[in-house]
C-alpha positions as CSV (number, residue, x, y, z in Angstrom):
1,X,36.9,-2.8,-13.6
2,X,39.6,-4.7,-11.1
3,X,40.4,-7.8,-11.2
4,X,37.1,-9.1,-8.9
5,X,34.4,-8.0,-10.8
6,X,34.1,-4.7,-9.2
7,X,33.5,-1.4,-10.9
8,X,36.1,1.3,-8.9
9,X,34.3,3.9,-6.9
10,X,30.9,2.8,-7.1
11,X,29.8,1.2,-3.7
12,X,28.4,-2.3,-3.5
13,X,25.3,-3.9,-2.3
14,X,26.1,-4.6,1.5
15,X,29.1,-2.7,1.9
16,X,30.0,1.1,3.6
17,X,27.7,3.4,5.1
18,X,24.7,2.5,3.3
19,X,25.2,-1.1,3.8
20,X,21.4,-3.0,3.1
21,X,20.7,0.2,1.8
22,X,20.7,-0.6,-1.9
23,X,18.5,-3.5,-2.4
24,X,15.0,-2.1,-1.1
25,X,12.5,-3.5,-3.3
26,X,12.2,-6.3,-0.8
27,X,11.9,-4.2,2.3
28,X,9.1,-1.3,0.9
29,X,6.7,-0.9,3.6
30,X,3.0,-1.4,2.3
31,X,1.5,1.9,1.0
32,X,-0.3,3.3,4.2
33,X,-3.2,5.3,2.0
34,X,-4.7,3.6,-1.2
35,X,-6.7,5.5,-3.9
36,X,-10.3,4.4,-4.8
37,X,-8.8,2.4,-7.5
38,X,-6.3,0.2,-5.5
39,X,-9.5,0.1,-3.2
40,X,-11.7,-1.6,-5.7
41,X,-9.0,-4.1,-6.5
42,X,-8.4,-5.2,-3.3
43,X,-12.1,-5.8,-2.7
44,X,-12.4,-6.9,-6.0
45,X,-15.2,-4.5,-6.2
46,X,-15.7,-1.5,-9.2
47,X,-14.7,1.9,-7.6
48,X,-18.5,2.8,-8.2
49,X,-18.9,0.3,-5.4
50,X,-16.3,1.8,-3.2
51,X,-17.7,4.8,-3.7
52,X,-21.2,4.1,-2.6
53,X,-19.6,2.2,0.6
54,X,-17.7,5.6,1.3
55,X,-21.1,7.8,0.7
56,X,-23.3,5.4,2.8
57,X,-20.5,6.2,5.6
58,X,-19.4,2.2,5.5
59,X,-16.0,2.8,4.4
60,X,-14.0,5.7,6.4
61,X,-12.3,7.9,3.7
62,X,-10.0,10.9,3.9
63,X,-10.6,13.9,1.8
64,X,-6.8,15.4,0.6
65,X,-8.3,18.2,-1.4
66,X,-9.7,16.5,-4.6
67,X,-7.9,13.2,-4.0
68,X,-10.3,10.4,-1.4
69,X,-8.0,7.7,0.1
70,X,-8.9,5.0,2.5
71,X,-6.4,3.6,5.1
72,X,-5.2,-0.1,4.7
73,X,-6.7,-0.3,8.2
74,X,-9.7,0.5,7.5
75,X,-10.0,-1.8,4.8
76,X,-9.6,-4.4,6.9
77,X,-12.1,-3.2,9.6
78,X,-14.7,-3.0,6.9
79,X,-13.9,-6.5,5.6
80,X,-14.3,-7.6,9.4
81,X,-17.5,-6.1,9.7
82,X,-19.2,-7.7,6.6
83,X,-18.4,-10.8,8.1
84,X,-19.8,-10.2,11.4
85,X,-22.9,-8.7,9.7
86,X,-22.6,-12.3,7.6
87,X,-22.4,-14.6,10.9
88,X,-25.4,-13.3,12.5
């Protein structure tokens, strides 16, 4: 370690090539797919819920072989249309 606090050879945060680069826990773009689970919690629903909304063909899900994800998007359309069906 040199007299500044700094270890020798390891780059720091903010400095060289990957400057910004190391402190990204901040910066994480929002998970674009979400399982049934993270579904439910968002919703605050049970993912027996979710999954009748997906079977009633409510809630737009996409089939990756076994796994069923629903877009952040769609989540929010879904949300939307409850309360328009709510307002009338």
């Amino acid at each position: 370690m040199s007299t500044n606090g700094r270890v020798a050879g390891v780059p720091q945060e903010g400095s060289g090539p990957l400057k910004g680069c190391m402190n990204t826990s901040s910066q994480t773009p929002p998970t674009l797919l979400l399982n049934l689970n993270e579904v439910a919690a968002q919703l605050r629903w049970t993912r027996r819920s979710v999954e009748r909304q997906i079977a009633c063909r409510r809630l737009r899900a996409i089939h990756l072989g076994r796994s069923v994800r629903v877009e952040r998007t769609e989540i929010d359309r879904f949300v939307a249309s409850l309360r328009d069906v709510d307002a009338g």
